[in-house]
PyMOL commands that place a pseudoatom at each C-alpha (Angstrom):
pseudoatom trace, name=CA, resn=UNK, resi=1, chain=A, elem=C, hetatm=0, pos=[138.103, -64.318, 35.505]
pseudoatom trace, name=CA, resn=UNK, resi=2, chain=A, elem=C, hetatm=0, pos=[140.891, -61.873, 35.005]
pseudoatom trace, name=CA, resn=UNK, resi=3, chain=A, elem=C, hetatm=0, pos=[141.163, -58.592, 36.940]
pseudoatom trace, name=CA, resn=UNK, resi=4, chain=A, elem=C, hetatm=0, pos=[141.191, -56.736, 33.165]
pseudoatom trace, name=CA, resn=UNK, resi=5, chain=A, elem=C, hetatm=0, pos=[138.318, -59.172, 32.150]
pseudoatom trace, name=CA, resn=UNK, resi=6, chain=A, elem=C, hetatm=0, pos=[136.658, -58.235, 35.877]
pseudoatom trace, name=CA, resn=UNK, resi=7, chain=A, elem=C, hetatm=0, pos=[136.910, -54.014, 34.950]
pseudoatom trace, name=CA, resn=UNK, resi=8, chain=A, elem=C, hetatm=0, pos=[135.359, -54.638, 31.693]
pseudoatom trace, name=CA, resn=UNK, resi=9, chain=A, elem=C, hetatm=0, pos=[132.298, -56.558, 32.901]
pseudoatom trace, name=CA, resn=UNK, resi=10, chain=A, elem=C, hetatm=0, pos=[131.455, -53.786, 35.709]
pseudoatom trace, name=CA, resn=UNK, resi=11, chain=A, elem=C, hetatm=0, pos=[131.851, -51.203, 33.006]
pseudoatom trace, name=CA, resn=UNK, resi=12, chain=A, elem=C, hetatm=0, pos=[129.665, -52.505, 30.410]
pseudoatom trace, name=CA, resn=UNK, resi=13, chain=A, elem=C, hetatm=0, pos=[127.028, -52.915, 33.295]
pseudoatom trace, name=CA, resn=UNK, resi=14, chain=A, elem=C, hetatm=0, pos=[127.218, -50.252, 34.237]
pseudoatom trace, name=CA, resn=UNK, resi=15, chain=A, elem=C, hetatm=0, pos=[126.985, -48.322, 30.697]
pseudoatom trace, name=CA, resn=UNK, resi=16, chain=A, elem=C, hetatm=0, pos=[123.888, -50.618, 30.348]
pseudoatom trace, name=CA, resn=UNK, resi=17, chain=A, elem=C, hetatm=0, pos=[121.966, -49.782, 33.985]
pseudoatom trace, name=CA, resn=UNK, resi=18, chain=A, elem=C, hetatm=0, pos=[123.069, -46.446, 33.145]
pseudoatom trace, name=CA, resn=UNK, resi=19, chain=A, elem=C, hetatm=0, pos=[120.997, -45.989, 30.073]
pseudoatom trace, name=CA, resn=UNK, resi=20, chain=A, elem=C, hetatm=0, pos=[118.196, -49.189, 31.266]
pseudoatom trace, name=CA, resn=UNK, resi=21, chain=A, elem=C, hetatm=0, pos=[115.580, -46.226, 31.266]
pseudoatom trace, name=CA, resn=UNK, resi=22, chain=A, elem=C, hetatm=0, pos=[115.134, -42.998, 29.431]
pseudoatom trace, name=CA, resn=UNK, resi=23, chain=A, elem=C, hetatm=0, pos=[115.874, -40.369, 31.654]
pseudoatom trace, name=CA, resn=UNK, resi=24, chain=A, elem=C, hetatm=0, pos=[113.366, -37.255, 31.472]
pseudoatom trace, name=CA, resn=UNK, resi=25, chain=A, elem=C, hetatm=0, pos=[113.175, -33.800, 33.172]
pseudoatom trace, name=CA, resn=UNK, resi=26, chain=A, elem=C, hetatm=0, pos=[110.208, -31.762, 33.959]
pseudoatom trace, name=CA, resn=UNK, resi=27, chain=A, elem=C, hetatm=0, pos=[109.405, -29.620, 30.757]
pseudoatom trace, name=CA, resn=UNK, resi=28, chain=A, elem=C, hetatm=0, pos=[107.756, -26.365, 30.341]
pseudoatom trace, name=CA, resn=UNK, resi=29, chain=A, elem=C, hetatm=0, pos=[104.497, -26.529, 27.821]
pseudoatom trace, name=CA, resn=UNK, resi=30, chain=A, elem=C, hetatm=0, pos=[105.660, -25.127, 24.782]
pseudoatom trace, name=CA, resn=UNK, resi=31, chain=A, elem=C, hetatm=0, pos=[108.803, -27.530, 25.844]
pseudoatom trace, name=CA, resn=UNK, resi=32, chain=A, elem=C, hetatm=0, pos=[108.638, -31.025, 23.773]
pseudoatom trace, name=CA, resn=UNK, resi=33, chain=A, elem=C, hetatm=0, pos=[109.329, -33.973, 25.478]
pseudoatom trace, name=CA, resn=UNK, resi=34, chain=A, elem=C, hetatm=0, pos=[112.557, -36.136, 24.661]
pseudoatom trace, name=CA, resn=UNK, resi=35, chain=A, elem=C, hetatm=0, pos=[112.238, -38.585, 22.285]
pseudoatom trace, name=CA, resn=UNK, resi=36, chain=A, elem=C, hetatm=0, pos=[111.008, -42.130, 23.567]
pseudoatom trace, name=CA, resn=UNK, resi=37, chain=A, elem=C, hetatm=0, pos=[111.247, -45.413, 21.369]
pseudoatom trace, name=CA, resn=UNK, resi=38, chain=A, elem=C, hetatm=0, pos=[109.536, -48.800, 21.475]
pseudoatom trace, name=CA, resn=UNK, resi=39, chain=A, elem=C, hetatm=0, pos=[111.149, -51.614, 23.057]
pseudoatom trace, name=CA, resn=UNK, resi=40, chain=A, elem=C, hetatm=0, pos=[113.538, -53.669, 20.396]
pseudoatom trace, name=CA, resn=UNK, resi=41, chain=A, elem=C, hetatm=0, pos=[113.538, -50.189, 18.051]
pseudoatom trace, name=CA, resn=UNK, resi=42, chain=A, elem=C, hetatm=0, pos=[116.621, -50.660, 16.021]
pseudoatom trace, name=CA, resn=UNK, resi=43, chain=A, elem=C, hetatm=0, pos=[118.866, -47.288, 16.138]
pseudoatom trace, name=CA, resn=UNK, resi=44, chain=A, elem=C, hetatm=0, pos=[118.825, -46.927, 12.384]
pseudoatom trace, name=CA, resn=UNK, resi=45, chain=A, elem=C, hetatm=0, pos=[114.435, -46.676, 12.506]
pseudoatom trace, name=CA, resn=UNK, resi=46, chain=A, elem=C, hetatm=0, pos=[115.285, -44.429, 15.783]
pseudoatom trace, name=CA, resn=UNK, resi=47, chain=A, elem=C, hetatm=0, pos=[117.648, -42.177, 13.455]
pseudoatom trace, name=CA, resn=UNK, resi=48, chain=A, elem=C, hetatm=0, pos=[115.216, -41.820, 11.146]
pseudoatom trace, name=CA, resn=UNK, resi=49, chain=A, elem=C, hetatm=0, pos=[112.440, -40.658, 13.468]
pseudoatom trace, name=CA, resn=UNK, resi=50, chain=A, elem=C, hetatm=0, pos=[115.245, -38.355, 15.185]
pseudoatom trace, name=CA, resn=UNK, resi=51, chain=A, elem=C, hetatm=0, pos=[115.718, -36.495, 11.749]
pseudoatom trace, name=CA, resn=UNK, resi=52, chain=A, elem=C, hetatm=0, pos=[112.181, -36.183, 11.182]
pseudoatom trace, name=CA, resn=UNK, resi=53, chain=A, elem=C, hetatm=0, pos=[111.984, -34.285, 14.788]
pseudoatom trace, name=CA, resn=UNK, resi=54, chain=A, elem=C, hetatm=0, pos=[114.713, -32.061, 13.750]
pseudoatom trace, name=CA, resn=UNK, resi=55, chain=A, elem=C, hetatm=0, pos=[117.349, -33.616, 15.652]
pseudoatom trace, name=CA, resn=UNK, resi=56, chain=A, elem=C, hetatm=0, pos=[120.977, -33.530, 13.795]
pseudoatom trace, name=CA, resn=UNK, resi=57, chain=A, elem=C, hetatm=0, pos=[123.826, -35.709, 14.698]
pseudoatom trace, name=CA, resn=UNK, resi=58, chain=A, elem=C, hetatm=0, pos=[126.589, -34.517, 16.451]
pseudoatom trace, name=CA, resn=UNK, resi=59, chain=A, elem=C, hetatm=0, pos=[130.042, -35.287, 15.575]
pseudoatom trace, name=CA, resn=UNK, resi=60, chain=A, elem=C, hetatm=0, pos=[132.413, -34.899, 18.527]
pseudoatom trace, name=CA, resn=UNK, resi=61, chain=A, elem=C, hetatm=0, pos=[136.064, -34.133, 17.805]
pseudoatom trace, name=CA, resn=UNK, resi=62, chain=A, elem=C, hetatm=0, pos=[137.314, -36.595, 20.482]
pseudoatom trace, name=CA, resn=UNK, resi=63, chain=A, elem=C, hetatm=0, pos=[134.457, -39.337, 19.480]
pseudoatom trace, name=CA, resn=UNK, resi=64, chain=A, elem=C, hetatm=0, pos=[135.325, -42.840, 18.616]
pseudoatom trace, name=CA, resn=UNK, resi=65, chain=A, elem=C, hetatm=0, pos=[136.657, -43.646, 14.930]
pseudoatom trace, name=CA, resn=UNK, resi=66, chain=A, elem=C, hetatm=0, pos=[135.089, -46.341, 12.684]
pseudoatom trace, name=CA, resn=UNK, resi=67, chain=A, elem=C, hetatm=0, pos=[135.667, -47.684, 9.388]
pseudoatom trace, name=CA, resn=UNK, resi=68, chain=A, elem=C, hetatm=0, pos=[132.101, -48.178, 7.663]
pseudoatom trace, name=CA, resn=UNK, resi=69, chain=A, elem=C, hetatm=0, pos=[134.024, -51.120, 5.599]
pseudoatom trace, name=CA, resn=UNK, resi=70, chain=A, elem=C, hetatm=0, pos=[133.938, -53.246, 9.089]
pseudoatom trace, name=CA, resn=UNK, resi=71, chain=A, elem=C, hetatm=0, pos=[131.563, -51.477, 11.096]
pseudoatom trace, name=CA, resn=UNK, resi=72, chain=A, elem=C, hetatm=0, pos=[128.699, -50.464, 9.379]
pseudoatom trace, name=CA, resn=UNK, resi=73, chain=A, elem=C, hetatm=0, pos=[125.986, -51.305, 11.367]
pseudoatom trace, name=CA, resn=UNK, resi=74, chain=A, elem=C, hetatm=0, pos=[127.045, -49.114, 13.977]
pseudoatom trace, name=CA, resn=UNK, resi=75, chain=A, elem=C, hetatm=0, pos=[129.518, -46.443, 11.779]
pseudoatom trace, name=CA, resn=UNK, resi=76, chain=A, elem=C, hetatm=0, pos=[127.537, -43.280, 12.225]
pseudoatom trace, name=CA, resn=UNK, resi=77, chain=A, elem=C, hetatm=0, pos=[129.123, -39.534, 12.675]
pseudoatom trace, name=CA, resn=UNK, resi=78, chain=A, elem=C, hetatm=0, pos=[127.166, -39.169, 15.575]
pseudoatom trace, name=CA, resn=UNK, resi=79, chain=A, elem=C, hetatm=0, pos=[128.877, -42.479, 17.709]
pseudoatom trace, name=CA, resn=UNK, resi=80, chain=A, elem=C, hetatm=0, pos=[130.637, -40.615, 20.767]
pseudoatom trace, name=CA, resn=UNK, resi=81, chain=A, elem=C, hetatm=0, pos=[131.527, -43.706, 22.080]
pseudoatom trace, name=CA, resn=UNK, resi=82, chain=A, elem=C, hetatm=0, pos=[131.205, -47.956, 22.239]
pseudoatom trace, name=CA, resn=UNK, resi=83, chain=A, elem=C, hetatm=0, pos=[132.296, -50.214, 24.537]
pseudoatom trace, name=CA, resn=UNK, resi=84, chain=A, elem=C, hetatm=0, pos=[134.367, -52.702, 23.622]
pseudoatom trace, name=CA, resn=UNK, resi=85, chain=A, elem=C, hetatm=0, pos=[132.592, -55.677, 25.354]
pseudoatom trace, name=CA, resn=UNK, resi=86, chain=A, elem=C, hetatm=0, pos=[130.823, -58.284, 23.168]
pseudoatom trace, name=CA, resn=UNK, resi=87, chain=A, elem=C, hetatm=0, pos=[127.495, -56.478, 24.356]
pseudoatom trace, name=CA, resn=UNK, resi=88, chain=A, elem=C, hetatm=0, pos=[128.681, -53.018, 22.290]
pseudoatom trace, name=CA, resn=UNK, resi=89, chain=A, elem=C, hetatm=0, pos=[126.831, -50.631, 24.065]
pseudoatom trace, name=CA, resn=UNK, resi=90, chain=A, elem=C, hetatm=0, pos=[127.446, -47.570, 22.288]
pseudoatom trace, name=CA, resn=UNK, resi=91, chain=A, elem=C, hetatm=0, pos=[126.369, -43.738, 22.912]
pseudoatom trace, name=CA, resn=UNK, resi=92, chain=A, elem=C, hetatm=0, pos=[125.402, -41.264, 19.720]
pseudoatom trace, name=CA, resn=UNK, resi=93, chain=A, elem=C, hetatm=0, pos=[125.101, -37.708, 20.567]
pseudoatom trace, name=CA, resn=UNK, resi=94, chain=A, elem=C, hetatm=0, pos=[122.334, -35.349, 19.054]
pseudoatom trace, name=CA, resn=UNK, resi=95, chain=A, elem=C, hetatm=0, pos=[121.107, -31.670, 18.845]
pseudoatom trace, name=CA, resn=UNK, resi=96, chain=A, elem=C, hetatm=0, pos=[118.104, -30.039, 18.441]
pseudoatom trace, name=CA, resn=UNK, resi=97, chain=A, elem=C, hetatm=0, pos=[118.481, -26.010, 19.156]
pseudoatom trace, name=CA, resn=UNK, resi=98, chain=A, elem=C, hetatm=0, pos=[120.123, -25.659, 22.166]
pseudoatom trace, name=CA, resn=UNK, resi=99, chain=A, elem=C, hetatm=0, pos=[119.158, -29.556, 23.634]
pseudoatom trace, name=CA, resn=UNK, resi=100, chain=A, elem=C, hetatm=0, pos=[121.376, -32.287, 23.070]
pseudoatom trace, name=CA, resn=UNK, resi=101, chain=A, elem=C, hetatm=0, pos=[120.667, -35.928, 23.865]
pseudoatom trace, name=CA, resn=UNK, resi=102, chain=A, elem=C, hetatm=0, pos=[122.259, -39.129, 24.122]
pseudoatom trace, name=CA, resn=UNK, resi=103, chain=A, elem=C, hetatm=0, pos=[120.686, -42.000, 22.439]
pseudoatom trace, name=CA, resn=UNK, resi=104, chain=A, elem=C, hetatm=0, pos=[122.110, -45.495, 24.168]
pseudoatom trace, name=CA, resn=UNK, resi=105, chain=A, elem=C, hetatm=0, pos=[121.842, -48.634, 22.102]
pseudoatom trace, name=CA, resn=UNK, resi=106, chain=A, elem=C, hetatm=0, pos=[123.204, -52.325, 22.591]
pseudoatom trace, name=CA, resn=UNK, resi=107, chain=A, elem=C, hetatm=0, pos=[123.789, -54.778, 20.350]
pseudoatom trace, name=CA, resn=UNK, resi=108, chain=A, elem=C, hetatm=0, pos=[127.074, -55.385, 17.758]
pseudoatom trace, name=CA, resn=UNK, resi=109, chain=A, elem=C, hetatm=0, pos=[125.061, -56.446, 14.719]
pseudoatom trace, name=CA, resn=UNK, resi=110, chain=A, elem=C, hetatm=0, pos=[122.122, -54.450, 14.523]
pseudoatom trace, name=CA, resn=UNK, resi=111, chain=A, elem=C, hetatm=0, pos=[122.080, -52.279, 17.742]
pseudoatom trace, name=CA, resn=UNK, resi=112, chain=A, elem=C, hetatm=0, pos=[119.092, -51.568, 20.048]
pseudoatom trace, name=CA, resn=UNK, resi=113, chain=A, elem=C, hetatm=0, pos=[117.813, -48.391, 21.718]
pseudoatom trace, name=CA, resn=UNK, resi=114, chain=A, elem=C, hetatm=0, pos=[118.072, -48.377, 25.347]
pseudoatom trace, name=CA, resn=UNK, resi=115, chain=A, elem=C, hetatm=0, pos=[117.374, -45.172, 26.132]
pseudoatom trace, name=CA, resn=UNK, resi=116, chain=A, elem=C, hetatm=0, pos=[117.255, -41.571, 25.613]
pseudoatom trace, name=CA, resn=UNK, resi=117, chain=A, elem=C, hetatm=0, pos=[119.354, -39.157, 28.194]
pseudoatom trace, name=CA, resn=UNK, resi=118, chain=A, elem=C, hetatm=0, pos=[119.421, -35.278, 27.958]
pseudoatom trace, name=CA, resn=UNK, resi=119, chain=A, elem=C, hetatm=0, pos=[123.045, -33.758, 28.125]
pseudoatom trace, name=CA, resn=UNK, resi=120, chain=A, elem=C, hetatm=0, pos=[121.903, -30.307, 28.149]
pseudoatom trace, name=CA, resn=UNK, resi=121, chain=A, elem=C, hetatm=0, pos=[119.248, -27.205, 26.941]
pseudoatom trace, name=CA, resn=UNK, resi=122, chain=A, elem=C, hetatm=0, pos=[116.189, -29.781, 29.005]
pseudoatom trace, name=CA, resn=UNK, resi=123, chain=A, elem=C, hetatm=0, pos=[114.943, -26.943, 31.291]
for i in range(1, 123): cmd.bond("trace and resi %d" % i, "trace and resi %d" % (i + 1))
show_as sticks, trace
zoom trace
């Protein structure tokens, strides 16, 4: 295996331990908890069910590009970031108020939900 080939494994599992679990902090009572999804939920149901909660995507000036013509399954405004391994873990960023979350998925055709992260506003 190739040094380059080496980097790319430890980073994509990484990104993927990284986001194994959803990651919650203690919240107040009149706090809602972050959003949790089955196991297997396809991100496009867990978009869905993130609208319905109030959640709005987050497009990030610096965020990856895509071109819905060749990457539709995964061409959202909210995609901060994939990796470019043939796992495509990816990252989509979300607000709701002042909390913003991470949703982390994996999969190139029709990606999975790994996990839910807070970035901020989670007391």
């Amino acid at each position: 295996m190739t040094m380059v080939a080496t980097r790319q494994l430890g980073a994509a599992l990484s990104f993927i331990a990284f986001f194994a679990f959803a990651v919650t902090a203690p919240l107040s009572a009149d706090e809602p908890p972050l959003p949790t999804f089955p196991k297997r939920t396809l991100y496009s149901e867990a978009r869905t069910a993130l609208l319905a909660l109030g959640y709005q995507p987050v497009h990030l000036p610096d965020a990856d590009t895509c071109d819905p013509r060749y990457d539709a399954s995964r061409c959202f405004p909210e995609r901060e970031a994939c990796a470019g391994t043939g796992m495509a873990p990816c990252n989509f960023v979300w607000r709701r108020a002042e909390r913003v979350i991470v949703v982390g998925t994996i999969g190139d055709e029709m990606p999975i939900v790994t996990g839910v992260r807070c970035l901020s506003g989670c007391p």
